[in-house]
C-alpha positions in Angstrom: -11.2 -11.5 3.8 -8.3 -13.1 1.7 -4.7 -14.0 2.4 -3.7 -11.9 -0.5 -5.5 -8.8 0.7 -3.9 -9.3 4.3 -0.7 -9.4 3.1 -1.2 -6.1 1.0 -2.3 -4.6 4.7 0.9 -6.0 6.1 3.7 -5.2 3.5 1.8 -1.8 3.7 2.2 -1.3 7.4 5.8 -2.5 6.9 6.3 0.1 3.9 5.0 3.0 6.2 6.6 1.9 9.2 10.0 2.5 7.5 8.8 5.7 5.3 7.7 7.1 8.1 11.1 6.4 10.7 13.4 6.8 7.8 11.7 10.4 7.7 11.3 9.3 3.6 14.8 8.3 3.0 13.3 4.6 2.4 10.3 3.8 0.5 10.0 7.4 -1.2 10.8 5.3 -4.0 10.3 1.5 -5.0 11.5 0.3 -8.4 10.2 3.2 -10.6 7.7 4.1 -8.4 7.1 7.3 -6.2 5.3 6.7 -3.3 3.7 9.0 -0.7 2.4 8.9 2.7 -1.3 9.6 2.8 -3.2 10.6 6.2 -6.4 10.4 6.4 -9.3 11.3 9.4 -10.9 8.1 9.9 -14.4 8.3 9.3 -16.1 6.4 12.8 -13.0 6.9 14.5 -11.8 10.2 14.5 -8.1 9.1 14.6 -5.7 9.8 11.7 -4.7 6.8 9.8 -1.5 6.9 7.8 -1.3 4.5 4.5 2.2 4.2 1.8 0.6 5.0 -1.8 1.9 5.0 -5.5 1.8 8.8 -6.2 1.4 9.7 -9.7 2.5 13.8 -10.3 -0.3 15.5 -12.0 0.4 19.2 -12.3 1.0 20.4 -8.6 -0.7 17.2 -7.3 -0.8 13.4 -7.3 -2.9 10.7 -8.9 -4.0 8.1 -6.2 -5.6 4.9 -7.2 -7.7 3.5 -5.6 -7.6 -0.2 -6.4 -6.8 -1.9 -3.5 -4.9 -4.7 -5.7 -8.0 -5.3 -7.1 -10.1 -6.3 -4.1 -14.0 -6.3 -4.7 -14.0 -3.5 -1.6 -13.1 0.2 -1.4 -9.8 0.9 0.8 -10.6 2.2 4.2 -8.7 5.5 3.1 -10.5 6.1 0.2 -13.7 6.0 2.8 -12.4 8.1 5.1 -11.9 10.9 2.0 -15.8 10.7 1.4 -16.0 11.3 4.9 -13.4 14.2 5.1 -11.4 15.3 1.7 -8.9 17.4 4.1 -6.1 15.1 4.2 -2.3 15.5 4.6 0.5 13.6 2.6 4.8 13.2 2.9 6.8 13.2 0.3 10.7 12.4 1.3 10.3 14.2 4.3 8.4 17.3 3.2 5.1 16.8 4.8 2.0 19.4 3.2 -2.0 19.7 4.2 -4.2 19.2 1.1 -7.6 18.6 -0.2 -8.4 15.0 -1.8 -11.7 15.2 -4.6 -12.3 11.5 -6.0 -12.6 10.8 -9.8 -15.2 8.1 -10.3 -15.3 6.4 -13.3 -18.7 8.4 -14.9 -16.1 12.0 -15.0 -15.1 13.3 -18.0 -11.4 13.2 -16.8 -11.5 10.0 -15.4 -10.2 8.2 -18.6 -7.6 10.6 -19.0 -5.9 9.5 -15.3 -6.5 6.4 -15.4 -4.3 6.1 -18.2 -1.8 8.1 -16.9 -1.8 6.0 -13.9 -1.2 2.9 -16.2 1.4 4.5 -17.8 3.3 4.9 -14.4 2.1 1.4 -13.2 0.6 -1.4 -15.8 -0.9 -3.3 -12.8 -3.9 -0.9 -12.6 -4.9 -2.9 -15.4 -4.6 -5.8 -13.9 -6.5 -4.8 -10.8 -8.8 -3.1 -12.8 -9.9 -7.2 -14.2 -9.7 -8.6 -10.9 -12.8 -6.9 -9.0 -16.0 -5.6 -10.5 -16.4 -2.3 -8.4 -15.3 0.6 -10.5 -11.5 1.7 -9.0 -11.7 5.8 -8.5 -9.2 7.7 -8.5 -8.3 10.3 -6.1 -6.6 14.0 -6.9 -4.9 15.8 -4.3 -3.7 19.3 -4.3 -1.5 20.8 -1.9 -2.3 24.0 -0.5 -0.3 26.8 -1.3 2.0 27.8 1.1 
């Protein structure tokens, strides 16, 4: 692939590594950025796969995006939604089941969360220049409880 893309994967393994032991009390929050804990089914596998992600509140959900720091391919968790949208996610230590429905760029809302997203984080934009595949975004909302 590319060095820069393999060092997202491994400052992201590091990020959930320490979410995830820390039980949320590192990593909920980097700089002014929320972050989350996303598991997903993986889609050949069958195994869950955990990932750290930027979460973005909307209403009683979050705004993922997937943008993969701009790299010309999809994330692998973004696949595994297409494959199953049941997913679970941690905030802090509160851990919830939800449902995931992805926002490509041809819905009507999509412009609307993509620039909330870019209001929370500006690099979207960046990202956004640095690949030609449209970056989705990705809704979750938590089951009630």
């Amino acid at each position: 692939m590319n060095i820069r893309f393999d060092l997202i994967r491994i400052i992201s393994r590091m990020h959930g590594y320490v979410y995830s032991i820390s039980k949320g009390r590192i990593g909920k929050r980097l700089w002014s950025q929320n972050f989350l804990l996303l598991t997903t089914v993986g889609r050949k596998s069958g195994k869950k796969r955990t990932v750290p992600l930027a979460a973005i509140t909307h209403g009683n959900g979050y705004i993922l995006v997937a943008s993969f720091g701009g790299s010309p391919v999809n994330p692998a968790w973004l696949i595994n939604i297409q494959g199953n949208p049941e997913i679970e996610f941690q905030i802090g230590a509160v851990v919830k089941q939800a449902k995931a429905s992805i926002i490509e760029t041809t819905n009507h809302c999509y412009e609307e969360l993509w620039e909330k997203a870019v209001a929370s984080y500006k690099g979207y934009n960046d990202y956004k220049k640095a690949t030609s595949r449209h970056i989705p975004i990705v809704l979750i909302k938590p089951y009630e409880d």
